[in-house]
C-alpha positions as a Markdown table, in Angstrom:
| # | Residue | x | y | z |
|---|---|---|---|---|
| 1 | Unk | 23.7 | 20.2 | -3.6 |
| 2 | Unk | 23.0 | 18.7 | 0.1 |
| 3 | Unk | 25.9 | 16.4 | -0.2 |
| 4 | Unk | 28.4 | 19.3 | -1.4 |
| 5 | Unk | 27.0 | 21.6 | 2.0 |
| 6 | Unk | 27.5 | 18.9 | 4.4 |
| 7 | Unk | 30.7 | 18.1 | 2.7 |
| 8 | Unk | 31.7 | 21.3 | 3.8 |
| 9 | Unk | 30.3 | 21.5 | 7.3 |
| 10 | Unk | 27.4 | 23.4 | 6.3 |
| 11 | Unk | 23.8 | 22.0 | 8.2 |
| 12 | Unk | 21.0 | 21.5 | 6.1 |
| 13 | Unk | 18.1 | 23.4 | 6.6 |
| 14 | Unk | 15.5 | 22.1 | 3.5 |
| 15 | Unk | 12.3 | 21.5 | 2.5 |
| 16 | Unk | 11.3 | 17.5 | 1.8 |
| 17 | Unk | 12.4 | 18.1 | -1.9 |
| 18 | Unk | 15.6 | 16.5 | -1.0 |
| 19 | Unk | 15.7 | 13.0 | 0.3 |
| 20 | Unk | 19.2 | 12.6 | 1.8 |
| 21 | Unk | 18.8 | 14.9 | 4.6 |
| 22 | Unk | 17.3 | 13.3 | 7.3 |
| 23 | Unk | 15.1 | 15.2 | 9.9 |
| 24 | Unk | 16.9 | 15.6 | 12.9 |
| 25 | Unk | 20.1 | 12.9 | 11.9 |
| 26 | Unk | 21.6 | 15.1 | 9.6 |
| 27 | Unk | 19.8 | 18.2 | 9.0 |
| 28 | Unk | 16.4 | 19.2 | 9.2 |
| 29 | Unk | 13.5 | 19.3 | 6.9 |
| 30 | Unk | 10.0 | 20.7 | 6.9 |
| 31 | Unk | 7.2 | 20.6 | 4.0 |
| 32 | Unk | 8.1 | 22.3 | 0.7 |
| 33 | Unk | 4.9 | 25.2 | 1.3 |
| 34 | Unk | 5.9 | 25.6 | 5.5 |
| 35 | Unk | 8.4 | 28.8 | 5.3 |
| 36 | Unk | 7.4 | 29.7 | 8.8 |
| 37 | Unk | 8.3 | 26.5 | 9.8 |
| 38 | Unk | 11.9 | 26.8 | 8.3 |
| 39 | Unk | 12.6 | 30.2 | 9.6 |
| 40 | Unk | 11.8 | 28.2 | 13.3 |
| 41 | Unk | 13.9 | 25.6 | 12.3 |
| 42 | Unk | 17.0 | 27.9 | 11.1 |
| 43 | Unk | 16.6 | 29.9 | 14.3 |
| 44 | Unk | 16.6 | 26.4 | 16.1 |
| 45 | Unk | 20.2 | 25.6 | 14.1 |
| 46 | Unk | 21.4 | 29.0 | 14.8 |
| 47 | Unk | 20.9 | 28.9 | 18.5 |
| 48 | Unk | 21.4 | 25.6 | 19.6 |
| 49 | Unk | 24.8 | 24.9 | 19.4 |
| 50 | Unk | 24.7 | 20.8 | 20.2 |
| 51 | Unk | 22.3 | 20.6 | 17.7 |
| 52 | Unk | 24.1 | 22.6 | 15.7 |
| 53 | Unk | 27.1 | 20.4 | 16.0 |
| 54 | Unk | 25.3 | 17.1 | 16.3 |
| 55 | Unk | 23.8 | 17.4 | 12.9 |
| 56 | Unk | 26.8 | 19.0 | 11.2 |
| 57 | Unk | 29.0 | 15.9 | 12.5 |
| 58 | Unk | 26.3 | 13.4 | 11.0 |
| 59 | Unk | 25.9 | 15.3 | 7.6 |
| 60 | Unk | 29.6 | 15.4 | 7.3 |
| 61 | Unk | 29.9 | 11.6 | 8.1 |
| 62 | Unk | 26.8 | 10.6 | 4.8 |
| 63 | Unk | 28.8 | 12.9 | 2.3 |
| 64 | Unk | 31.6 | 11.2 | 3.3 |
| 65 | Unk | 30.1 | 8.0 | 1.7 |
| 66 | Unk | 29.5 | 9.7 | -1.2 |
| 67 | Unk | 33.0 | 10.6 | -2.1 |
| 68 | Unk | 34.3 | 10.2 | -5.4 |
| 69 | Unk | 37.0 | 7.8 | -5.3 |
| 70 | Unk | 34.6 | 5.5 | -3.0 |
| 71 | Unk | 31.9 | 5.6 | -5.4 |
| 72 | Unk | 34.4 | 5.0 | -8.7 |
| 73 | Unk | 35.5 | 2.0 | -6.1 |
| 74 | Unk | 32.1 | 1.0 | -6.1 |
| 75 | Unk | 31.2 | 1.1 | -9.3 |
| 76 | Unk | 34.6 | -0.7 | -10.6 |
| 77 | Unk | 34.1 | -3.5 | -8.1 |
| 78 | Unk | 30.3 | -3.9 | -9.9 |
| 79 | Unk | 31.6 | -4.1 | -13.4 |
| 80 | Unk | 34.9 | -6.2 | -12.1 |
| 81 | Unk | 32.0 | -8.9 | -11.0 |
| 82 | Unk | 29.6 | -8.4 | -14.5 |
| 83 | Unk | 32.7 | -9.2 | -16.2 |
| 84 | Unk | 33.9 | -11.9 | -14.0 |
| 85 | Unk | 30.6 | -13.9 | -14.0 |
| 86 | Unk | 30.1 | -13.1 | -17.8 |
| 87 | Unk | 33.4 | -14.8 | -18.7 |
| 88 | Unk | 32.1 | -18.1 | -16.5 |
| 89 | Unk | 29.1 | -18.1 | -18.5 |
| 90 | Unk | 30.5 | -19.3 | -22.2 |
């Protein structure tokens, strides 16, 4: 559920159970058991507004590589090249 938050402008504020937010690029993280340390960290996102800003901008920018349509791209352009290489081979 990261990708679909920063998809919609949301900043991630997680534990290190996910490992697409990155701490301080795109959101930030703090150990699973350290709650304090994420109340500190939301009131940090809350208050800063650059930060706030800087890591809403960079999440938006890695779900944006996750979109659908580039990732059905991807995935056609991989079988595209299986098939292509398997027809070369008989």
């Amino acid at each position: 559920m990261p990708l679909e938050a920063m998809a919609c402008g949301n900043v991630m504020v997680t534990t290190t159970a996910f490992s697409l937010v990155e701490d301080g690029l795109n959101g930030l993280v703090r150990p699973v058991d350290d709650w304090q340390g994420l109340a500190v960290a939301m009131d940090r996102v809350m208050n800063d507004k650059d930060l706030f800003r800087k890591l809403q901008s960079n999440g938006y920018s890695l779900a944006g590589k996750f979109r659908l349509e580039k990732s059905c791209e991807a995935f056609e352009g991989a079988l595209r090249s299986i098939v292509s290489s398997g027809s070369r081979d008989k």
